[in-house]
C-alpha positions as CSV (number, residue, x, y, z in Angstrom):
1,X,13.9,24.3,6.0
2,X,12.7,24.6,2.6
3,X,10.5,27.8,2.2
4,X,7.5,26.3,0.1
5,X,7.2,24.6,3.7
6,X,5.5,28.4,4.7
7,X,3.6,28.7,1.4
8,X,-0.1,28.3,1.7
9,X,-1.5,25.9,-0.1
10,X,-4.3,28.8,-1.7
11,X,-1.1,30.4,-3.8
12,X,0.4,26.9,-5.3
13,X,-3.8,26.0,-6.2
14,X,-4.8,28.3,-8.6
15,X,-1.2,26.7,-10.4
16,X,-2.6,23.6,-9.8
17,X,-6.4,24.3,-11.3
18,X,-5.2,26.2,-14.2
19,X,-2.2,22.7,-15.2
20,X,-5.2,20.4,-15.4
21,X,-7.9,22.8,-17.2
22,X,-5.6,23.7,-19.8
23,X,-5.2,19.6,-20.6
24,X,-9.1,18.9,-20.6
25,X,-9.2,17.7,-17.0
26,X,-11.8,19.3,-14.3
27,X,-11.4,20.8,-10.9
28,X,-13.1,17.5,-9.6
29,X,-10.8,15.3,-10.4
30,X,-7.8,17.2,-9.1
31,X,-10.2,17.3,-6.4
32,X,-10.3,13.7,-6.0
33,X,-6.0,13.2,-6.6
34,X,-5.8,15.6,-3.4
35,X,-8.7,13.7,-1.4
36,X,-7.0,10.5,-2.5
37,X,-3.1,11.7,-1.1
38,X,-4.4,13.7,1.7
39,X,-7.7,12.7,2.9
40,X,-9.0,16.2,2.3
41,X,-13.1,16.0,1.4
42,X,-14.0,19.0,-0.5
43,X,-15.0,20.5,2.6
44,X,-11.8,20.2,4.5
45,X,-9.9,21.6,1.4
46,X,-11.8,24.4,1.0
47,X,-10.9,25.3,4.7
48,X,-7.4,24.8,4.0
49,X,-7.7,27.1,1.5
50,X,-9.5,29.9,2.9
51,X,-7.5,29.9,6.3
52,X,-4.2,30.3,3.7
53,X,-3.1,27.1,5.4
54,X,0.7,26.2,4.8
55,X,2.0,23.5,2.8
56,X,3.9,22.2,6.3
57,X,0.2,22.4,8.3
58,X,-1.8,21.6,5.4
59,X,0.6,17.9,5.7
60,X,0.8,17.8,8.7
61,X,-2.9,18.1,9.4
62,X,-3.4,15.1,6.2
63,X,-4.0,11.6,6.8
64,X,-1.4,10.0,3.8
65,X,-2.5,7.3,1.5
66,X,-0.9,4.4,2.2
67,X,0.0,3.7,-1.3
68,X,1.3,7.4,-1.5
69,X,5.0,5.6,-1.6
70,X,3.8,4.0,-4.8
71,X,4.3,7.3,-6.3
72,X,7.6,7.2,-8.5
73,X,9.0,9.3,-11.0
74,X,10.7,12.8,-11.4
75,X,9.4,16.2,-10.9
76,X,11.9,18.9,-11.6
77,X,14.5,16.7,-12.3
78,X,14.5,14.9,-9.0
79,X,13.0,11.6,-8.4
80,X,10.0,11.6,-5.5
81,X,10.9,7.9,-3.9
82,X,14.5,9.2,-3.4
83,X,13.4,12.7,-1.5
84,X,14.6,12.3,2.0
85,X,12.8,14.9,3.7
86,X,9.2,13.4,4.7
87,X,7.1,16.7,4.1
88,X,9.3,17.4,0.7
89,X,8.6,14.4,-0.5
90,X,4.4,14.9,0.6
91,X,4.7,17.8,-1.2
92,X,6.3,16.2,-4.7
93,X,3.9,13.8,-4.6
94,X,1.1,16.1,-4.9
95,X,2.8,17.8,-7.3
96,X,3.3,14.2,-9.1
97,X,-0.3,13.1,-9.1
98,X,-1.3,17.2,-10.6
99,X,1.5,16.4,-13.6
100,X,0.3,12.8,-14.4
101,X,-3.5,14.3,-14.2
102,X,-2.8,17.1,-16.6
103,X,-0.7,14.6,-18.7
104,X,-4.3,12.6,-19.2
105,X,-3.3,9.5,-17.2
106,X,-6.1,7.3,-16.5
107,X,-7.6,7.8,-12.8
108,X,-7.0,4.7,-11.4
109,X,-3.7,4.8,-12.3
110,X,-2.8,8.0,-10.8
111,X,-4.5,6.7,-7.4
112,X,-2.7,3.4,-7.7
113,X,-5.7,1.2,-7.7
């Protein structure tokens, strides 16, 4: 088992926050790329956060977009679509949809519209 599986979420977010504010993009719509992947409203995320949930809970507690496997590309050097672990791969794809938010990709792109 990977040990970002027993990371809570609240450590990786302020990461997350900081990528996109630093390219001109706002809390809300990294707001609305989690929502979109996970099903989180801004209520339910801000109970993730606050109870320190873990990135294996936080997932495993989320309702995936069906058009999550449309996410493609590398992070880190490895591609997303070819992760074989199922909560590895959740957890890339968030990180996927933060990188192509801070990069200034258009919204609908990023949530595959």
């Amino acid at each position: 088992m990977s040990r970002i599986f027993g990371v809570p979420v609240a450590s990786v977010y302020p990461h997350y926050v900081t990528k996109v504010e630093k390219k001109g993009r706002t809390t809300d719509e990294l707001h609305e790329v989690i929502e979109w992947l996970t099903g989180f409203d801004e209520r339910a995320l801000r109970r993730h956060l606050d109870d320190e949930t873990t990135f294996a809970d936080f997932f495993a507690d989320a309702t995936l977009n069906p058009k999550a496997e449309l996410i493609t590309g590398s992070v880190c050097g490895v591609k997303v679509q070819e992760i074989e672990d199922p909560l590895m791969q959740q957890i890339r794809y968030l990180d996927k949809l933060v990188d192509e938010l801070a990069k200034g990709r258009p919204m609908e792109k990023i949530l595959r519209a």
